[in-house]
Short mmCIF file of the C-alpha atoms (twelve columns), coordinates in Angstrom:
data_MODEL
# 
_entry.id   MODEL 
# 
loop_
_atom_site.group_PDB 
_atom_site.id 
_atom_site.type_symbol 
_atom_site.label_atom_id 
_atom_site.label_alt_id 
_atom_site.label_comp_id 
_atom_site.label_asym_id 
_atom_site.label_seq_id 
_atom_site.Cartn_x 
_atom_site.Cartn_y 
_atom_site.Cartn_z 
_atom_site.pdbx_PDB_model_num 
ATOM 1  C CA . UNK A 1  13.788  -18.182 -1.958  1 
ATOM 2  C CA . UNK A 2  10.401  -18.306 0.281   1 
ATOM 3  C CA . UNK A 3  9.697   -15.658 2.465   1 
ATOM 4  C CA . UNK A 4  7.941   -16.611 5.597   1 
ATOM 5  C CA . UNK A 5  3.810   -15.748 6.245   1 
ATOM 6  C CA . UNK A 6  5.777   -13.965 9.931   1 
ATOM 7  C CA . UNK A 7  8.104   -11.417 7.641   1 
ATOM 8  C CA . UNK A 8  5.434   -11.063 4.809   1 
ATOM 9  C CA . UNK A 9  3.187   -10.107 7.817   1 
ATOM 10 C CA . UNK A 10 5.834   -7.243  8.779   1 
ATOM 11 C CA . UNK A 11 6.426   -5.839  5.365   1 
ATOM 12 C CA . UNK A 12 3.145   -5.196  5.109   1 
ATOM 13 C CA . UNK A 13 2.732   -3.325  8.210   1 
ATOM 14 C CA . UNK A 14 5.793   -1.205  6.668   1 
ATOM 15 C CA . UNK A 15 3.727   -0.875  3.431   1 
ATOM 16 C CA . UNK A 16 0.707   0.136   6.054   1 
ATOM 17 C CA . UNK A 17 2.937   2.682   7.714   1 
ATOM 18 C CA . UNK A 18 4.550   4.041   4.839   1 
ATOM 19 C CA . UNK A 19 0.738   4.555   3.429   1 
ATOM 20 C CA . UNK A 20 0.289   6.426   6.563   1 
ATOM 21 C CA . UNK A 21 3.043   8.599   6.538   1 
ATOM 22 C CA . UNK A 22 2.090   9.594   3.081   1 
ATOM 23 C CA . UNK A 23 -2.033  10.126  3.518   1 
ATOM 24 C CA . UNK A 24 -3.896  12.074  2.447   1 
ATOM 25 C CA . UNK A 25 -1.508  11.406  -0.874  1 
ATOM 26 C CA . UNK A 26 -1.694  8.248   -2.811  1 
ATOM 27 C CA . UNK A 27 1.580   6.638   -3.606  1 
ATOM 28 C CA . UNK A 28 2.533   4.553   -6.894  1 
ATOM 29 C CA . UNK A 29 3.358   1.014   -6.407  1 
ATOM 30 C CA . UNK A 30 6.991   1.489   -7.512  1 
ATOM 31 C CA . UNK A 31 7.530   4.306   -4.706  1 
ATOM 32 C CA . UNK A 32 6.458   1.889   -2.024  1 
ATOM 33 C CA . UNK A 33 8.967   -0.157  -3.341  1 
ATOM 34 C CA . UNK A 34 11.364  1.966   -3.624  1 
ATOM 35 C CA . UNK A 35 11.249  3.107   -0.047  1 
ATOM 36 C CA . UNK A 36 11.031  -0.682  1.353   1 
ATOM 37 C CA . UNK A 37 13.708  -1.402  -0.582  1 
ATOM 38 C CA . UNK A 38 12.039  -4.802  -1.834  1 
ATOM 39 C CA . UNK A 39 10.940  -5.962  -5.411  1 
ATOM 40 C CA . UNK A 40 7.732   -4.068  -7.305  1 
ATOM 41 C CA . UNK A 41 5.862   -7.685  -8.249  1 
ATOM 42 C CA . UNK A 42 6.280   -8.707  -4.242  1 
ATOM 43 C CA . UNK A 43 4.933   -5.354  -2.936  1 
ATOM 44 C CA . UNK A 44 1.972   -5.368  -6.150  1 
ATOM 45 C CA . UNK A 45 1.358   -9.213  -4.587  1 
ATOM 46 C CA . UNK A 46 1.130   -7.693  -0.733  1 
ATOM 47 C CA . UNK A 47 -0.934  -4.736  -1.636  1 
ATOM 48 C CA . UNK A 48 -3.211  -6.750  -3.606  1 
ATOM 49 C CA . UNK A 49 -3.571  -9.030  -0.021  1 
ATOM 50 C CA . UNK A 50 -4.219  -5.818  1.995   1 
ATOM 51 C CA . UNK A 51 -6.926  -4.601  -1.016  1 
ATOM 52 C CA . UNK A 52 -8.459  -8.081  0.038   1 
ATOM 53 C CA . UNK A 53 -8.701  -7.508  3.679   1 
ATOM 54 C CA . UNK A 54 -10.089 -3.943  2.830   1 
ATOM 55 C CA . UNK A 55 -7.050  -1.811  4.227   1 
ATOM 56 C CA . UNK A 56 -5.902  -0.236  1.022   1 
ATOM 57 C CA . UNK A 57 -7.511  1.054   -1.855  1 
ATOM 58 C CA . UNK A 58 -6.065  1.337   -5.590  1 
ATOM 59 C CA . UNK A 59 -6.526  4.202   -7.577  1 
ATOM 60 C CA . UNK A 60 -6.405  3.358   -11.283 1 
ATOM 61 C CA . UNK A 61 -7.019  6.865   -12.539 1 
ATOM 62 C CA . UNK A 62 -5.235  9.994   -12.721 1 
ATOM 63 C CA . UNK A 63 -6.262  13.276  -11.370 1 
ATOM 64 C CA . UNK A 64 -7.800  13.740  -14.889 1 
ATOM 65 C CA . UNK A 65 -9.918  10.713  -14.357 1 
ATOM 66 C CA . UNK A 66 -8.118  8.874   -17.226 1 
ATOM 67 C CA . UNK A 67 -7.488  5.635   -16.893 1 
ATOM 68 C CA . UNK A 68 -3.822  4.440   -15.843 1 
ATOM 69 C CA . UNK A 69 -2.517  1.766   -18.541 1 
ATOM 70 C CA . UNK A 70 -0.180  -0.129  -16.553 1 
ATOM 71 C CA . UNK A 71 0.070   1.618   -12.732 1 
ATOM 72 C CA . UNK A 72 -1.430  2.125   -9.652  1 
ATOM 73 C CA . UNK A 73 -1.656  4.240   -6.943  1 
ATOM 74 C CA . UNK A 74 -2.537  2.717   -3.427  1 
ATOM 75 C CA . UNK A 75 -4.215  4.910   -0.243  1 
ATOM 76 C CA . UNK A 76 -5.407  3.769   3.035   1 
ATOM 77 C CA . UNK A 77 -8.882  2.976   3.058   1 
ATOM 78 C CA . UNK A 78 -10.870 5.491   6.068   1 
ATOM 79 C CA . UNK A 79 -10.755 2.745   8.421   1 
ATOM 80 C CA . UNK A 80 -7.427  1.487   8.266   1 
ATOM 81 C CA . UNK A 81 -6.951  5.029   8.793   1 
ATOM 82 C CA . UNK A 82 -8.448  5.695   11.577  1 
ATOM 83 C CA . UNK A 83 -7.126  2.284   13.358  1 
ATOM 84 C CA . UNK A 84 -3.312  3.925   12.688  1 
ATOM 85 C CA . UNK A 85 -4.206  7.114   13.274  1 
ATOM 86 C CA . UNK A 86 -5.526  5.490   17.328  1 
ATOM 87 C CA . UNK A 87 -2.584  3.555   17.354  1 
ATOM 88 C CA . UNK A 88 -0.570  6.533   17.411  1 
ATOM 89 C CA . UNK A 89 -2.277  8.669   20.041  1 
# 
């Protein structure tokens, strides 16, 4: 099944929002999933898009700074940030 560039487009602005809702705190790729109710390789493929067009950030360490194995945790970047925080003024 192909999902359209129009709803990709909106489930990343809920990935965006959700990112929001969350911030200062990071999230792990698995709870955005979780919470958008879609499949963790489609949301990993989306936030890697938004990482691209410099709106999220990935954490690959832990508070420890050890290296994470096989996760990720994802955060707005300051200037997505800012746009969403404008947005809801």
């Amino acid at each position: 099944m192909k999902i359209s560039p129009e709803k990709k487009e909106k489930i990343s602005e809920q990935i965006l929002a959700y990112l929001f809702s969350m911030s200062p705190q990071p999230a792990f790729t698995n709870n955005i999933a979780k919470e958008l109710a879609r499949d963790e390789e489609f949301i990993k493929k989306l936030l890697s898009s938004l990482k691209n067009k410099n709106l999220v950030k990935e954490i690959k360490k832990n508070s420890q700074g050890i290296n994470y194995l096989r996760r990720s945790r994802w955060t707005l970047t300051d200037k997505a940030y800012t746009a969403y925080k404008n947005l809801n003024k």
